[in-house]
Structures are given as structure tokens and as C-alpha cells.
C-alpha positions, 0 to 999 in steps of 0.5 A: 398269826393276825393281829390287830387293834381297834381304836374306838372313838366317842361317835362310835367310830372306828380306826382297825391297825393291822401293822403291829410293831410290839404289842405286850398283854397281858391277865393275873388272878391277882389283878382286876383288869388285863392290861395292854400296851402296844406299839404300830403304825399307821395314821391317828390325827385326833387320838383324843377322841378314842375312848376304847382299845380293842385287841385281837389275835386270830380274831379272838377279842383278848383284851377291850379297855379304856384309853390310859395312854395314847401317843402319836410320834413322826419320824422318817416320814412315819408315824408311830402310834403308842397306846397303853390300856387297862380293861374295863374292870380296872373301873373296879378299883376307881369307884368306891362304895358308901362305908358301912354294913351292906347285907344280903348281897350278892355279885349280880346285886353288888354289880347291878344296884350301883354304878353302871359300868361299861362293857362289865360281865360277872358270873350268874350267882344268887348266893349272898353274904354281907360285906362291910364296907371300910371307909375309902373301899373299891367295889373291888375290895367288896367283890374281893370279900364276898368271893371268900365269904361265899366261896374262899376263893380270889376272884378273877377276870376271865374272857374281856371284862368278866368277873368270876369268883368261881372256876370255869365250868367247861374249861379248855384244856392245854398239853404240852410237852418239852416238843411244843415249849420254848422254854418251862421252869419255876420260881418263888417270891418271898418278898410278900410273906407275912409270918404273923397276923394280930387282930384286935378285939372289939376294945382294941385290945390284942392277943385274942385273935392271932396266926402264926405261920410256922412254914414261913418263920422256917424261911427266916422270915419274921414280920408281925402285922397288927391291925384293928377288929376287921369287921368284914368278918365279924361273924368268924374273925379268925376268917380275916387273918386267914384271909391275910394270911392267905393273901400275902401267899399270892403267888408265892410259888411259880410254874411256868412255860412259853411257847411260840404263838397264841393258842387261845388260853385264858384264866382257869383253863387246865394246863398240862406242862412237864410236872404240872398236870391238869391245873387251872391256869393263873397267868397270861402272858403274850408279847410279840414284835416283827420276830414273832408272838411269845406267850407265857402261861403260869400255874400258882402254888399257893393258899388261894391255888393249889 
């Protein structure tokens, strides 16, 4: 397969690097950026100057993000370059928005009417809501809240640095069966459940709004978390223990499978594997070295995705 990565530098320069040593990327439903880290050789006198990373395989951009990490090493007469990288949406965590209660908002409004942010996309929605904005809150976090007010659902990052709060609607579809994998399997995680949700009322007394979730106190699992009036959902407030009820769901159950090579998948394309039909897919993972590309795609089960 080819791969490549691309150094951009501050004069727009560029540097293309074909001799990949390792290279591991990889996206979530759950996590605002894709994020990539990379290691080849080749020549890189002023790493300093790069301010953005590229990366491709069989010419498809799957990843373009800031420079977090760049390192040049000599060794035997070679020089080896280590590069790690965030997406531009992780701008998304590291700028935050004025406290307080913003109405009619939407995507386009909330991405367009603040920060100029390089490089990012979101799908094209006119459909409002308000969010209020906690003190110390990320744009993230506002994206977030609208996405379940509007739609209940996560957004997401779909392509290089589009944000979506809705599923692809023409998505490439994946079959394969144990012919084509490596390997396919499932796992849980627990370690993030939360069993009960207390929210106080506008006088910070408790026991008004509260949730139980009797499918993970079966489980042995009993944590209570008490928190104030949120006010991002003062219009339903049982929506805000929902929300963390759902939240602390995030993919607690795991379908998986690994094949050799890229085919092209990415967030919420359709992927059929052993007794997993047609579902959108919530996870990517590719790593490859001098033995060949791996990628892992994954389905969740869980309250966001089922």
C-alpha cells in the first residue's frame, strides 16, 4: 500500500516522506480529533518550522492536524523523524466559550460566529437549540450538548476535521467474513458505569431529580454521583441525568475485527462482521510497520449507539 506523510511548514512549504518506519492512527466517536503518531526517516533540518502533518494511504488524506510533537534523532548515519499529531478538532477542546445562556444556536452559528479555526468543517444544519455555557466550558462541550438537545445523539469527527452530530447519509458499506479477517471478538468495559445520578433543584436541595440504573446495579456496580442543577437542561432536567447516565455508557460493549490493509472505513460507514450486520461503525484503528498495515474497525453497544 502507499503511505506517506506530509510536513507543512509556516511558508507553506512542503517536505513529502514515503519511507514510513511505524506509523499508528487512529478516530473514536468519543474523542474530538484523530490522532496520529509516526515514525520514518528522512531529512528535517528546522522541524520547528512545521505547522501542520498530513497523512495518506493509497492517496486518501485520513488524518491533518497540528504539529504536537516533532523530534529529529542521528543515529548509524540515519536520521530518524518522530512525529505525534492531533487533528484540528482538538482546537475544540482548547478554546472556550464566554459563560452563560446562548439561545437560538446552531452548528453552522456556534462554528462560524467565534473563533476562526483552521482547516474545520461541520455538517450543514440550520436546526437550533440553546446551550448554556458552564464556566470554564470548551466549544467542544457546547457542540456536545447541542447535538443531544437537537438530535440525542454524540457528535463526532467524520473525513479530516468534520464535525457531524448526525449519521453519514450515504455511507460506504464493509463485509467481511472470517475469509477476510484477521482476527474478530468483543469486549466490555465497566470501569466507567455510574449506577446512580443525583441533581439538585434550583434551592440545591436533592431528591427531586434522580436515576437509577438497575441494569448496572445488577453488575455489582454502586456509585452515586451528586451534582448541582445543570442548567444546560433547564427545560427538561431529567435530560441532564439521561445525558450522564448515557454518557458513562460510552462504549461499554465492544464488537471488533482486524484485517491486513486499508480498505478506506471511517466513522459511521456500515460494517458487516461475524454477528454484527449492517452497523455504523464507531471506531478506527490502523497501525502499520515494515511487516505490513493492521487496521481494526469497531462497533459500540451502548446508549448512544445501538
Amino acid at each position: 500500500m502507499n503511505v506517506n506523510l506530509i510536513l507543512k511548514n509556516t511558508d507553506n512549504s512542503e517536505m513529502v516522506y514515503d519511507n514510513i518506519l511505524s506509523f499508528s492512527f487512529h478516530k473514536d466517536s468519543y474523542q474530538s480529533y484523530t490522532s496520529l503518531g509516526a515514525k520514518f526517516s528522512g531529512n528535517l533540518s528546522a522541524p520547528e518550522n512545521v505547522s501542520e502533518i498530513i497523512f495518506r494511504i493509497n492517496d486518501k488524506t485520513i488524518h491533518h492536524g497540528l504539529a504536537d510533537n516533532i523530534s529529529v534523532e542521528f543515529s548509524g548515519g540515519n536520521s530518524i523523524i518522530s512525529v505525534t499529531s492531533r487533528s484540528f478538532t482538538s482546537l475544540l477542546i482548547q478554546n472556550q466559550l464566554e459563560s452563560g445562556l446562548k439561545t437560538n444556536i446552531s452548528i453552522s452559528s456556534l462554528m462560524n460566529n467565534y473563533y476562526n479555526l483552521p482547516y474545520i468543517t461541520h455538517e450543514d444544519s440550520t436546526e437550533t437549540s440553546y446551550i448554556y455555557v458552564k464556566s470554564n466550558s470548551n466549544m467542544w462541550d457546547g457542540i456536545v450538548n447541542l447535538s443531544y438537545k437537537i438530535h440525542g445523539t454524540y457528535p463526532y469527527i467524520c473525513d479530516t476535521n468534520c464535525i457531524r452530530m448526525t449519521p453519514v447519509e450515504n455511507p460506504s458499506i464493509f463485509e467481511y467474513d472470517d475469509d477476510n479477517i484477521i482476527s474478530r471478538g468483543i469486549s466490555t468495559i465497566t470501569r466507567k458505569l455510574t449506577s446512580n445520578f443525583h441533581m439538585s433543584d434550583l434551592n440545591g436541595n436533592f431528591g427531586e431529580f434522580e436515576l437509577s440504573d438497575n441494569d448496572i446495579v445488577s453488575h455489582n456496580i454502586v456509585r452515586h454521583r451528586f451534582f448541582e442543577l445543570d442548567r444546560q437542561f433547564l427545560y427538561n432536567p431529567q435530560q441532564a441525568l439521561e445525558y450522564r447516565s448515557a454518557y458513562s455508557s460510552r462504549g461499554r460493549k465492544k464488537f471488533f475485527c482486524t484485517y491486513s490493509g486499508y480498505n478506506g472505513e471511517d466513522l459511521s460507514d456500515i460494517i458487516t462482521f461475524g454477528n454484527i450486520e449492517n452497523k455504523r461503525i464507531n471506531s478506527v484503528t490502523i497501525t502499520g510497520n515494515s511487516s505490513g498495515i493492521i487496521t481494526e474497525t469497531a462497533v459500540y453497544n451502548d446508549k448512544f449507539f445501538t
